[in-house]
C-alpha positions in Angstrom: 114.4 30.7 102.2 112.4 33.9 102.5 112.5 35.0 99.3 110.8 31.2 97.8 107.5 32.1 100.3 104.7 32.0 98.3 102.2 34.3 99.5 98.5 33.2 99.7 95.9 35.3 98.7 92.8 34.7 100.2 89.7 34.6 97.2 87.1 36.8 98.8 83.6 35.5 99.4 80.0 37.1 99.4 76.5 35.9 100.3 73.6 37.6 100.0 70.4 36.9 102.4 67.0 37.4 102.4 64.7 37.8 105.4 61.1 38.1 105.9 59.6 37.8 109.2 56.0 37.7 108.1 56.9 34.6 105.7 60.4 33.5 106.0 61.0 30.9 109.2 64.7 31.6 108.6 66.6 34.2 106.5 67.2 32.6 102.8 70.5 32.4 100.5 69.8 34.4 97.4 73.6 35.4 96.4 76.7 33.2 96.7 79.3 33.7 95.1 83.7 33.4 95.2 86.1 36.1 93.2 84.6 37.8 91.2 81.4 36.4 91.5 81.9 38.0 95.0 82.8 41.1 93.8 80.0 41.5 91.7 77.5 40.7 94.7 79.5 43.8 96.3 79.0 45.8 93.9 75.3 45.4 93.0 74.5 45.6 97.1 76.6 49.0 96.9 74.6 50.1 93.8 71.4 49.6 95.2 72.2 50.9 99.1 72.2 47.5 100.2 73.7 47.1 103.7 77.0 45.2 103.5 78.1 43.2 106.9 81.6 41.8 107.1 82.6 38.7 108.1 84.9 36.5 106.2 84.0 33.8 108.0 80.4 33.5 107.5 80.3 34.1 103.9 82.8 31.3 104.0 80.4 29.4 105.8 77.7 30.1 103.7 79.2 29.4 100.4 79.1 26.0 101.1 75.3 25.7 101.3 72.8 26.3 98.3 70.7 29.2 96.5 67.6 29.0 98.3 68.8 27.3 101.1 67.6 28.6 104.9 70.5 29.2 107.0 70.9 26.9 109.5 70.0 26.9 112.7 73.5 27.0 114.1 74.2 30.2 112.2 70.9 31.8 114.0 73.3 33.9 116.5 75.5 35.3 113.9 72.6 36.1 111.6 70.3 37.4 114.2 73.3 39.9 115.0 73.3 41.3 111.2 69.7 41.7 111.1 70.1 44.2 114.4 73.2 45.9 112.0 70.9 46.4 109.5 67.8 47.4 111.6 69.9 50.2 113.1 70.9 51.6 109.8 67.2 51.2 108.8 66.5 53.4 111.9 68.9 55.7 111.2 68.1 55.9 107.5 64.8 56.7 108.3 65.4 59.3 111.1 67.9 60.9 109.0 65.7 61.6 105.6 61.9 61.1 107.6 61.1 57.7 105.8 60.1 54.5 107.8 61.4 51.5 106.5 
């Protein structure tokens, strides 16, 4: 019964975070989002050369917490990992077109 297979489609996922060291004690939830919610955090983080780090999983994760939530401690590993991704393109941003970020 191959042809009666339904496919599943997975609904993609987005969070956005916010991190700042002098007065954040833990990056912040300020997207969330499923569909085309999703897709229109995407979009606005592509419009506005926001960094975009994949993984499924996490924004999974993440969508079932709260705007303005910390993310918890047990994520800390995972997000600590993104904020190096995005340091490095910061870095590279900046050595590429002489601005400090």
């Amino acid at each position: 019964m191959a042809g009666n297979k339904k496919e599943i489609k997975k609904i993609k996922e987005a969070a956005a975070l916010q991190y700042s060291p002098d007065k954040d004690r833990a990056p912040k939830i300020v997207a969330l989002g499923r569909g085309e919610i999703a897709e229109k955090i995407l979009e606005s983080a592509e419009e506005n050369k926001i960094p975009v780090y994949k993984d499924a999983e996490l924004a999974h994760t993440l969508n079932k917490l709260d705007l303005g939530d910390e993310v918890p401690p047990e994520l800390y590993q995972v997000v600590a990992e993104i904020l190096v991704f995005v340091s490095s393109l910061d870095k590279e941003y900046g050595e590429k077109y002489g601005k400090r970020q």
